[in-house]
VEXBABA-96045 format. One record per residue (C-alpha): residue number from 0; x, y, z. Coordinates in Angstrom, 1 decimal, padded with zeros to 4 digits. Example, Ala and Ser with C-alpha at 12.3 -4.5 7.8 and 13.67 -1.06 7.14 Angstrom:
BEGIN
<0 <012.3 -004.5 007.8>>
<1 <013.7 -001.1 007.1>>
END
This chain:
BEGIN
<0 <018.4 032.6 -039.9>>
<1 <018.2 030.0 -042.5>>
<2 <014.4 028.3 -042.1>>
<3 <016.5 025.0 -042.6>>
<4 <019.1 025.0 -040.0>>
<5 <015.6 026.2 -037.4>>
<6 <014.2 023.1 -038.5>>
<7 <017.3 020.6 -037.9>>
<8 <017.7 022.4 -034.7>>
<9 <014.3 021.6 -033.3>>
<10 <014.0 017.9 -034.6>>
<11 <017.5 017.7 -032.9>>
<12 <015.7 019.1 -029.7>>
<13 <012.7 016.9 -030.0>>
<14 <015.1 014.1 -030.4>>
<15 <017.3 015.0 -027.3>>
<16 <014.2 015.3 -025.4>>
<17 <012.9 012.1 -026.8>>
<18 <016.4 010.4 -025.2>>
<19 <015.9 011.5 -021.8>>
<20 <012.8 011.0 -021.3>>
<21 <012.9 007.4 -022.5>>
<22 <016.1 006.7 -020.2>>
<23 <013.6 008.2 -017.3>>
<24 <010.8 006.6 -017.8>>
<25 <013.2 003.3 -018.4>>
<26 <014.8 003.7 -014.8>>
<27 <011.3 004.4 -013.3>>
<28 <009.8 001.1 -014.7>>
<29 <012.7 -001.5 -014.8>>
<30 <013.8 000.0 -010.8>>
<31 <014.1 -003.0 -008.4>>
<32 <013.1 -002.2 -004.7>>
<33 <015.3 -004.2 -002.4>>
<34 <013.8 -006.0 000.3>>
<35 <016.0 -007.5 003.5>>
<36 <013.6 -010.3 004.7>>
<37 <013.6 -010.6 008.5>>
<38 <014.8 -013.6 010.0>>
<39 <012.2 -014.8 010.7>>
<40 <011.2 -015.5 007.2>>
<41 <009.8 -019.2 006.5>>
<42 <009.3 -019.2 002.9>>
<43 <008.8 -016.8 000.1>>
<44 <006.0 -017.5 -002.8>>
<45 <004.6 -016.1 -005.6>>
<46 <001.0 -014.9 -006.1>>
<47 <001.3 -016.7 -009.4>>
<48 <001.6 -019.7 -007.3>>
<49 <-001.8 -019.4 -006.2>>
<50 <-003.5 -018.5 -009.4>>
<51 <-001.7 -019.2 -013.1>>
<52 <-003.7 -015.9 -014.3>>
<53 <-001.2 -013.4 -012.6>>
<54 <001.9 -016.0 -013.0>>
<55 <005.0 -014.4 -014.9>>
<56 <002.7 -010.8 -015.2>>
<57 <004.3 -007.8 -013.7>>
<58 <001.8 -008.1 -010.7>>
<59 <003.1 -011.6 -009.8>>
<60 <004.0 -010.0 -006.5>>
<61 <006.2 -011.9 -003.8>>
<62 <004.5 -013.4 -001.0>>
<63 <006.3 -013.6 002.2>>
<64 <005.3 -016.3 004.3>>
<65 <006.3 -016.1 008.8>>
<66 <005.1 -019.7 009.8>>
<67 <005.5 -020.1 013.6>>
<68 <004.9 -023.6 013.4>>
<69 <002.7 -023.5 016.5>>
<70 <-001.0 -023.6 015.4>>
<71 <-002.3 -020.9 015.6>>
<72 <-004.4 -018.0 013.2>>
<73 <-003.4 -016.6 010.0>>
<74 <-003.3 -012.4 008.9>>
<75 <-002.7 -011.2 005.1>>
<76 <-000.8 -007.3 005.3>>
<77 <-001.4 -006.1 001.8>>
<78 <000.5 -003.2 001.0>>
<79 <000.9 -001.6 -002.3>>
<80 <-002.6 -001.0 -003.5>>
<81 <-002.1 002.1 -004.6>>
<82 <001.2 003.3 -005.5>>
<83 <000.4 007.1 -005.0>>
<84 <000.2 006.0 -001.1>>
<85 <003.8 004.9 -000.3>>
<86 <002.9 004.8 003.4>>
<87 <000.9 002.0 002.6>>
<88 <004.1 -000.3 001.2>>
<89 <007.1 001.0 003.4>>
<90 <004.2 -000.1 006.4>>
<91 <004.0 -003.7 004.9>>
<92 <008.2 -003.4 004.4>>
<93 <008.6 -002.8 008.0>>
<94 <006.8 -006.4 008.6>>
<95 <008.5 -007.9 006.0>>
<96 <012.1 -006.4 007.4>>
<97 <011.7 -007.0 011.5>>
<98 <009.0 -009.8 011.8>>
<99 <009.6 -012.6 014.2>>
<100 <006.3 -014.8 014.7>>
<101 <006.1 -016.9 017.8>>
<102 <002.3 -018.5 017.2>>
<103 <000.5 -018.6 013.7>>
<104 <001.6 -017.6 010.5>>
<105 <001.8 -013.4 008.9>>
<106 <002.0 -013.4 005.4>>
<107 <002.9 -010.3 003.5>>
<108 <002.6 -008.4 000.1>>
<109 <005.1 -005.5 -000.3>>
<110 <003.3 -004.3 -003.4>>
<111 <000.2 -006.0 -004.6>>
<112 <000.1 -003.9 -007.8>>
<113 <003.3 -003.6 -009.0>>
<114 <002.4 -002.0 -012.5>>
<115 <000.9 001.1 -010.4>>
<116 <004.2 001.5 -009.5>>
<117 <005.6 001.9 -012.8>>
<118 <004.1 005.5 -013.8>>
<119 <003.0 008.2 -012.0>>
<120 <-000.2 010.1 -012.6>>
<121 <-000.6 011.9 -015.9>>
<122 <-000.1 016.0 -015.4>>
<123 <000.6 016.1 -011.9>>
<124 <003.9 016.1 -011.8>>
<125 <004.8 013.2 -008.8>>
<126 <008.5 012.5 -008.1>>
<127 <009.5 009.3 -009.6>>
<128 <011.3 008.1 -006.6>>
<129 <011.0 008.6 -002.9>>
<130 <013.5 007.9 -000.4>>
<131 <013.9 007.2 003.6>>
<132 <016.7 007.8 005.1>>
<133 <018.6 005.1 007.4>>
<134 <021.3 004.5 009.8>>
<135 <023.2 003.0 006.9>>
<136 <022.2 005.6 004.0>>
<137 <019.4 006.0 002.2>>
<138 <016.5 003.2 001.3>>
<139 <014.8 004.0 -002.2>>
<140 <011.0 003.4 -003.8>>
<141 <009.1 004.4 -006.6>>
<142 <006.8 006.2 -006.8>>
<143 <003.3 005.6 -008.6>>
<144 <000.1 005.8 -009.8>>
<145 <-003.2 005.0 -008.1>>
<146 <-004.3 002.4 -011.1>>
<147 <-001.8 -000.4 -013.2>>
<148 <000.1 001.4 -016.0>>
<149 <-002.2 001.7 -019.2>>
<150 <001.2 -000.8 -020.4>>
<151 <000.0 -003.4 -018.7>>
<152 <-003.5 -003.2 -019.0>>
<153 <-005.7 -002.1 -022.0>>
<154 <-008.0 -001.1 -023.3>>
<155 <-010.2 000.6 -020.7>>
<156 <-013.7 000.0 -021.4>>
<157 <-016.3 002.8 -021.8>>
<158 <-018.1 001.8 -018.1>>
<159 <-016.3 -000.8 -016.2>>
<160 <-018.8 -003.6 -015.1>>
<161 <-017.9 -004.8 -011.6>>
<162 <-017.8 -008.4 -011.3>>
<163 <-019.4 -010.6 -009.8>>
<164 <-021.9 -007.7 -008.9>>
<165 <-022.9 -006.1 -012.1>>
<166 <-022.5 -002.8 -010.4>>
<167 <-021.2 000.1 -012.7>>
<168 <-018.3 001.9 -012.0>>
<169 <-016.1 004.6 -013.4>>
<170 <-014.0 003.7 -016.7>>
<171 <-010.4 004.5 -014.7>>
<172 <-011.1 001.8 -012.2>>
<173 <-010.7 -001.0 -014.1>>
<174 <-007.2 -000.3 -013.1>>
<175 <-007.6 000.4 -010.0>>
<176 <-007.0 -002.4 -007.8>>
<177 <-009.4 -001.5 -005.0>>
<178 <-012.3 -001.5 -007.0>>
<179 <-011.5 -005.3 -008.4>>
<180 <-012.1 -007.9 -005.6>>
<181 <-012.7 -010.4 -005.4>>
<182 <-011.6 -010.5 -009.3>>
<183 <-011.9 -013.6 -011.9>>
<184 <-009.1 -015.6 -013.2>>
<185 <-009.6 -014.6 -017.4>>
<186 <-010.3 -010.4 -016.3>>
<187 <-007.8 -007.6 -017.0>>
<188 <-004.7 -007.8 -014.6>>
<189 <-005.7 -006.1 -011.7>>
<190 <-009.0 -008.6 -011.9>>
<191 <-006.3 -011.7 -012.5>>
<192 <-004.4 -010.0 -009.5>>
<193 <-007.4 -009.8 -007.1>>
<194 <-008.6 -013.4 -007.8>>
<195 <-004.7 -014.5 -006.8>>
<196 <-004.7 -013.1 -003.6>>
<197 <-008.3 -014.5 -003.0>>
<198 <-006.8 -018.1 -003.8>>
<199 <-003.8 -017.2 -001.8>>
<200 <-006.2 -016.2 000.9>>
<201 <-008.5 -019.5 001.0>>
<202 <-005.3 -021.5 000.2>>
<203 <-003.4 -020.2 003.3>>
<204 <-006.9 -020.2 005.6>>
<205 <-006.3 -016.6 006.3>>
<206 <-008.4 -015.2 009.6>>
<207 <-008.0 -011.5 008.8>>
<208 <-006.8 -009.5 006.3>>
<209 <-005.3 -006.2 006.5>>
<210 <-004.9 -003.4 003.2>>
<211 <-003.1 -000.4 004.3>>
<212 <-003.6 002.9 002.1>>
<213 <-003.5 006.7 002.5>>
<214 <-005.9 009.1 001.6>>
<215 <-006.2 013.6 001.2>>
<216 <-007.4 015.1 004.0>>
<217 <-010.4 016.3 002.0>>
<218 <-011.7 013.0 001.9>>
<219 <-014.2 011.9 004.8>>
<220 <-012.7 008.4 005.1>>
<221 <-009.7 009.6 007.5>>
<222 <-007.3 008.4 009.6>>
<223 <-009.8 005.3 010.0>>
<224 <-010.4 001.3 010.2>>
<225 <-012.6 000.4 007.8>>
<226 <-014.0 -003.1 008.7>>
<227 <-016.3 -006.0 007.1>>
<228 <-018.8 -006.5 009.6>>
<229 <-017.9 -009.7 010.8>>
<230 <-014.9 -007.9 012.3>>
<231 <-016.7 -004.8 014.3>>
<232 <-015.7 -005.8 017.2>>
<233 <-012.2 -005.8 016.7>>
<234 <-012.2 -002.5 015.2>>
<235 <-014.1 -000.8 017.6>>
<236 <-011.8 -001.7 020.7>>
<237 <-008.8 -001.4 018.1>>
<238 <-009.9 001.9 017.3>>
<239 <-010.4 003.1 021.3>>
<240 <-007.3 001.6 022.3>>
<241 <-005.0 003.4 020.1>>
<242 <-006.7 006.5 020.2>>
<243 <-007.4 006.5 024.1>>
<244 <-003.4 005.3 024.9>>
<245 <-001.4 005.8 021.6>>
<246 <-002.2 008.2 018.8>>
<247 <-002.1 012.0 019.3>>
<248 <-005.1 012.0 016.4>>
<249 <-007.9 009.4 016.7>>
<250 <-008.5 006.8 014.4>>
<251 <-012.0 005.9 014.0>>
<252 <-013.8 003.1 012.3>>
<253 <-016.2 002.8 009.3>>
<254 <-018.5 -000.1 008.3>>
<255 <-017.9 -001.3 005.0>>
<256 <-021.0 -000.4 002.8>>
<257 <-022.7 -002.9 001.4>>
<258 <-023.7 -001.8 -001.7>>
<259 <-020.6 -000.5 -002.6>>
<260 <-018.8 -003.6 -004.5>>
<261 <-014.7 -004.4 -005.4>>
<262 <-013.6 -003.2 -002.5>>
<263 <-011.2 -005.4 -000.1>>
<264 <-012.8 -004.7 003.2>>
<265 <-016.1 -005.7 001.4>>
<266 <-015.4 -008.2 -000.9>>
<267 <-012.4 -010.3 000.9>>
<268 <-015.2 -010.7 003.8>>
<269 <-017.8 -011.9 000.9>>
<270 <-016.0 -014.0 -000.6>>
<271 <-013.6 -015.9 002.4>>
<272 <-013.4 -016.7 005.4>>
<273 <-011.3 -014.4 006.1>>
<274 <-012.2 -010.8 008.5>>
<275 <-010.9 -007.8 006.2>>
<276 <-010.0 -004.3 007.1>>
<277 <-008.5 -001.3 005.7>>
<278 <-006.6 001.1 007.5>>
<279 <-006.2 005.1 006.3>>
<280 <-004.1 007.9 007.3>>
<281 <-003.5 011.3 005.8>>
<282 <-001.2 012.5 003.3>>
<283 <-001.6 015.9 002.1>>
<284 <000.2 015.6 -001.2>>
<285 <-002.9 013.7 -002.6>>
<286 <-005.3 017.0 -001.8>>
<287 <-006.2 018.7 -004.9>>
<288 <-005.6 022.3 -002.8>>
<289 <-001.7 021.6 -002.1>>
<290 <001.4 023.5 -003.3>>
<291 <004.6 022.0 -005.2>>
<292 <004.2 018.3 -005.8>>
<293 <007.5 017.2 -004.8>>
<294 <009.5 014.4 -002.5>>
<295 <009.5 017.1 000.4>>
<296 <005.7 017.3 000.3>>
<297 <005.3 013.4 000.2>>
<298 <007.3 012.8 003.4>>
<299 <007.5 015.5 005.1>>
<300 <003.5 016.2 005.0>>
<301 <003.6 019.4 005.6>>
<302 <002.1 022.2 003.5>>
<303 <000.6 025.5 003.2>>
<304 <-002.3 025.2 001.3>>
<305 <-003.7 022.0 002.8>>
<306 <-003.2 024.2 006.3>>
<307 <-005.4 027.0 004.8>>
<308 <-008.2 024.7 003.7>>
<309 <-008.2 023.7 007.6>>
<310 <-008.4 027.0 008.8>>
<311 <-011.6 027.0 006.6>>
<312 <-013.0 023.8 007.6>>
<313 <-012.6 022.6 004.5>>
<314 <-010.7 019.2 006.1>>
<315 <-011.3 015.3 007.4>>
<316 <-008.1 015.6 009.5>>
<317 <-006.1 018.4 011.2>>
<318 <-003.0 019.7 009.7>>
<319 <-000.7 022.2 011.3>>
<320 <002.5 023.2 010.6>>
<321 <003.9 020.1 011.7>>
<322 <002.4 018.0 009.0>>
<323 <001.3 014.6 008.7>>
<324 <005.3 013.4 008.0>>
<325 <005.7 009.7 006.8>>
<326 <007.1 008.6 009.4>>
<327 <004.2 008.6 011.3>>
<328 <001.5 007.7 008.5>>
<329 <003.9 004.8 008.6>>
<330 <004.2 004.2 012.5>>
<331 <000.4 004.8 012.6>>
<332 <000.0 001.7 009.9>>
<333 <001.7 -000.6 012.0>>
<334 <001.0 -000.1 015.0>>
<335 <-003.2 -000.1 014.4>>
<336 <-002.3 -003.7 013.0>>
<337 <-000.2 -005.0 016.3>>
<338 <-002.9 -003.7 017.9>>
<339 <-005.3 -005.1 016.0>>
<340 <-003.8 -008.3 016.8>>
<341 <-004.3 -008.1 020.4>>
<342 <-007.7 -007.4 020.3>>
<343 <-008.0 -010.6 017.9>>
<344 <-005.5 -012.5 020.3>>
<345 <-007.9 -011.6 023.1>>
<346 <-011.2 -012.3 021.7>>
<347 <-009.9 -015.7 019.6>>
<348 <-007.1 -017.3 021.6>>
<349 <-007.9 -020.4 019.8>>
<350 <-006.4 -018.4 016.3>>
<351 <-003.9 -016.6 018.0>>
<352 <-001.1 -014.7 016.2>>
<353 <001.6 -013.7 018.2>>
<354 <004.4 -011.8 017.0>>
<355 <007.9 -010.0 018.1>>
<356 <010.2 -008.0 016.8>>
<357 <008.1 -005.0 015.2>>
<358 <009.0 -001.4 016.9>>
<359 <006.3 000.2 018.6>>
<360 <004.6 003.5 017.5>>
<361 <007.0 005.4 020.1>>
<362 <009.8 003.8 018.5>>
<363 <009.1 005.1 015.1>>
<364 <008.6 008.6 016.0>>
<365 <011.8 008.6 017.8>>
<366 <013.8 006.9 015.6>>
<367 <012.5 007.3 012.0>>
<368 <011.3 004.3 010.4>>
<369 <014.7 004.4 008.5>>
<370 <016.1 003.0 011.6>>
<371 <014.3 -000.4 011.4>>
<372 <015.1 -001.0 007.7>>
<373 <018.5 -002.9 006.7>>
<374 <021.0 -002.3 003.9>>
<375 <020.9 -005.0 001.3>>
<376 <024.4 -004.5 000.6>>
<377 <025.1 -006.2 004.1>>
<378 <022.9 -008.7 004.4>>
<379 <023.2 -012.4 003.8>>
<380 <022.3 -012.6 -000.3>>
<381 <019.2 -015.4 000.9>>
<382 <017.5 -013.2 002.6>>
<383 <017.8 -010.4 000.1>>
<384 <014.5 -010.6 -002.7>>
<385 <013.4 -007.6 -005.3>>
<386 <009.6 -006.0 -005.8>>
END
């Protein structure tokens, strides 16, 4: 074969290749997630409305705003964090989509960091997309990245230096937007980002803030509320309620460490008035031990490995062949924050937050969480917005 014609033949190869995985990485990045805002929907902002540093970025996230007007208190549901943990935004969608508010005001972020969103983790091979399926068809996400896309923020330094602590931390997390509270306005993006939502949450008086993520089953913080410690009494009776009456697995709580600096449930408590917590639930697609890293394994939960590494006690959280499916990661997310509501409702009826319209966990199991998301394509074009 003429060494020539090998050579044109491969460049046109590399060439193809070139083309299709531009156009995929192009549909991944420039894909708008629909949102159907519920109608109970006062007002939707910007977070670049609160701070000019994140204004016109690709983190200047939406801020939905659900003002009773009855006094009452205020809650911030942060979803999005990390865009590897799609629980964690489909939970704050479910708000966004359903959410009726009676006394007080519930603002919420779909996705705080949408540039996470944008890639998926180098060599692991994550779907691009994820879908849920609904009465009406089928709802789709993307999928992404624990940290912003390396696009949108760079370079990363050679140790990234917390601030306002000083404390070192790993290179990576400079990106990562749970390692950046409570952020400055002239930092790299997720920094800018951070010191948004803090303005958004002094700005808006917030009483308690809520940041919902998933995490392996190998890691010890599982299937838990992790609370600033102005809010442990909350948790703790939010955390015995639902596992005593609701959930089939407990969810415990955690104290916020205090030498351990950027993170919300630490730093949002510092730095505001505001109570913050975290919530986590398991997803075994994140577990270094599982099988095939596809869409199946991220919502269905269920795998064969991850169940191996239980039988050895390798695991945070059970796992059997039923899996931990999204569905309920989701159903699990909300519900800990109505309850968490009740326990606040109860112990500050001066700040109350009342709220209707949000399925309960039962629901959710039963239905699907598909069943309490809307099609775009039907609804009025107002209430229809894009993250």
């Amino acid at each position: 074969m003429n060494l020539k014609f090998v050579k044109i033949m491969t460049l046109l190869a590399v060439i193809a290749s070139t083309g299709v995985a531009g156009k995929l990485f192009h549909e991944h990045r420039s894909f708008r997630e629909p949102v159907v805002a519920g109608e109970g929907l006062s007002s939707v902002k910007k977070l670049g409305d609160y701070s000019k540093s994140v204004a016109g970025t690709i983190n200047d996230a939406n801020v939905y705003i659900f003002d009773s007007g009855v006094p009452g208190g205020a809650i911030l549901i942060i979803g999005g964090t990390h865009a590897e943990e799609p629980a964690a935004n489909v939970s704050a969608q479910v708000f966004t989509e359903n959410l009726r508010v009676t006394q007080g005001r519930v603002i919420v972020i779909n996705r705080i960091n949408t540039s996470a969103s944008t890639c998926t983790r180098l060599g692991e091979a994550y779907p691009r997309f994820f879908h849920v399926k609904t009465p009406w068809g089928t709802k789709k996400w993307r999928m992404g990245d624990r940290t912003a896309n390396p696009l949108d923020s760079w370079p990363d330094p050679e140790v990234y230096i917390h601030y306002p602590s000083g404390q070192n931390l790993a290179y990576m997390d400079v990106r990562n937007l749970n390692r950046n509270w409570p952020g400055r306005p002239d930092g790299m993006l997720t920094e800018r980002t951070t010191f948004a939502a803090m303005e958004l949450i002094r700005a808006e008086k917030a009483d308690l803030t809520m940041d919902f993520h998933e995490a392996e089953l190998e890691y010890p913080v599982e299937n838990t509320i992790v609370t600033h410690q102005r809010g442990n009494e909350v948790a703790a009776m939010t955390s015995m309620m639902l596992t005593s009456q609701t959930f089939d697995v407990p969810i415990g709580m955690e104290f916020s460490p205090t030498a351990l600096h950027g993170l919300s449930h630490r730093e949002i408590g510092d730095h505001s008035d505001a109570v913050s917590y975290l919530a986590e639930v398991a997803e075994p697609m994140l577990d270094r031990i599982r099988g095939i890293t596809d869409e199946e394994l991220l919502m269905s939960g269920r795998d064969r490995f991850v169940m191996k590494a239980g039988e050895h006690k390798l695991l945070y959280a059970p796992i059997d062949e039923k899996g931990w499916p999204a569905d309920k990661r989701i159903a699990r997310h909300v519900t800990t924050v109505m309850t968490l509501l009740q326990v606040h409702n109860m112990l500050h009826p001066d700040r109350a937050i009342l709220v209707e319209g949000i399925p309960s966990y039962a629901e959710m199991i039963e239905k699907g969480v598909g069943a309490f998301l809307h099609d775009p394509s039907a609804a009025p074009k107002g209430r229809v917005f894009y993250d």
